[in-house]
C-alpha positions as CSV (number, residue, x, y, z in Angstrom):
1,X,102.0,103.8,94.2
2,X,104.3,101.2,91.9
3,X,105.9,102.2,88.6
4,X,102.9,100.8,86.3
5,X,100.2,102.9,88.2
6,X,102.4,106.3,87.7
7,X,102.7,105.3,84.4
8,X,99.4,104.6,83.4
9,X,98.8,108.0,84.7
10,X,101.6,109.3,83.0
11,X,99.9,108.4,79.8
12,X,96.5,109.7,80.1
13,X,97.4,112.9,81.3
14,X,99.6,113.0,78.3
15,X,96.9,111.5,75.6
16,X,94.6,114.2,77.1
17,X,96.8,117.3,76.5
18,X,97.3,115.6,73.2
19,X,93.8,115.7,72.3
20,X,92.8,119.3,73.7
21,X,95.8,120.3,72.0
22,X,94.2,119.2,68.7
23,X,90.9,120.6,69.4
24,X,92.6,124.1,70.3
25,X,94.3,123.8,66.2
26,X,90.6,123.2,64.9
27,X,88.8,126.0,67.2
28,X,91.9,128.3,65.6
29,X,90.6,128.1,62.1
30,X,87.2,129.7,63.2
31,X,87.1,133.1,62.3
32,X,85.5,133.7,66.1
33,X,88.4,132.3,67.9
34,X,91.2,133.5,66.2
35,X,90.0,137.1,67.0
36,X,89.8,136.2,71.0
37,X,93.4,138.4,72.0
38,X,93.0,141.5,69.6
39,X,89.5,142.5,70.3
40,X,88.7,146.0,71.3
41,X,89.2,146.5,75.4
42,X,92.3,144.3,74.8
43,X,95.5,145.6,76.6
44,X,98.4,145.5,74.2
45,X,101.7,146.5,75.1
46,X,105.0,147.2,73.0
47,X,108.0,147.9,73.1
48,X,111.6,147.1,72.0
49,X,111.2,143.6,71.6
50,X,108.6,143.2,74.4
51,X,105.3,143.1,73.7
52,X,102.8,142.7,76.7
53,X,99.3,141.1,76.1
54,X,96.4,141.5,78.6
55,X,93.1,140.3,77.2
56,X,90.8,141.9,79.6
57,X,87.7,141.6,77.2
58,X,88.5,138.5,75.6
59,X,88.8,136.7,79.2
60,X,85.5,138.0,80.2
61,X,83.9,136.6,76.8
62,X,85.1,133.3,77.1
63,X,84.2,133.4,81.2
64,X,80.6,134.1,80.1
65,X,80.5,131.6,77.3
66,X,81.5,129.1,79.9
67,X,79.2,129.7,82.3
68,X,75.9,129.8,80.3
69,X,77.3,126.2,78.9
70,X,78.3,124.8,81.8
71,X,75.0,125.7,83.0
72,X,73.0,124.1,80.8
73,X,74.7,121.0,81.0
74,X,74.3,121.0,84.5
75,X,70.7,121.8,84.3
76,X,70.4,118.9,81.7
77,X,72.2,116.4,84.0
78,X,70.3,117.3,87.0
79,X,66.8,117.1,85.0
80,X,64.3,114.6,87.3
């Protein structure tokens, strides 16, 4: 690969983690999203400046939501 095709890679990749980066600041201002992490089956763990975060129940949410979207989207794609 020359210089101008890394490049050009170089830039999408970083136009893309620009944009889901902006989409993850909107989704934060939903009241729905900014509760994923502290919702009740979360693991939180502190300490003397340590704090430990395992969000068992906000993980398995966000799997589910996934998969019923992804899905659908499939089935919509693959209609005949």
């Amino acid at each position: 690969m020359d210089l101008n095709t890394i490049g050009r890679i170089a830039l999408i990749i970083g136009i893309v983690i620009a944009v889901l980066g902006g989409i993850l600041m909107l989704l934060a201002r939903i009241p729905f999203f900014a509760n994923l992490g502290s919702l009740p089956g979360d693991i939180r763990i502190e300490g003397q400046g340590f704090t430990c975060l395992v969000p068992i129940v906000s993980m398995i949410l966000i799997s589910v939501i996934l998969t019923v979207v992804l899905n659908i989207v499939i089935r919509l794609i693959n209609r005949p």
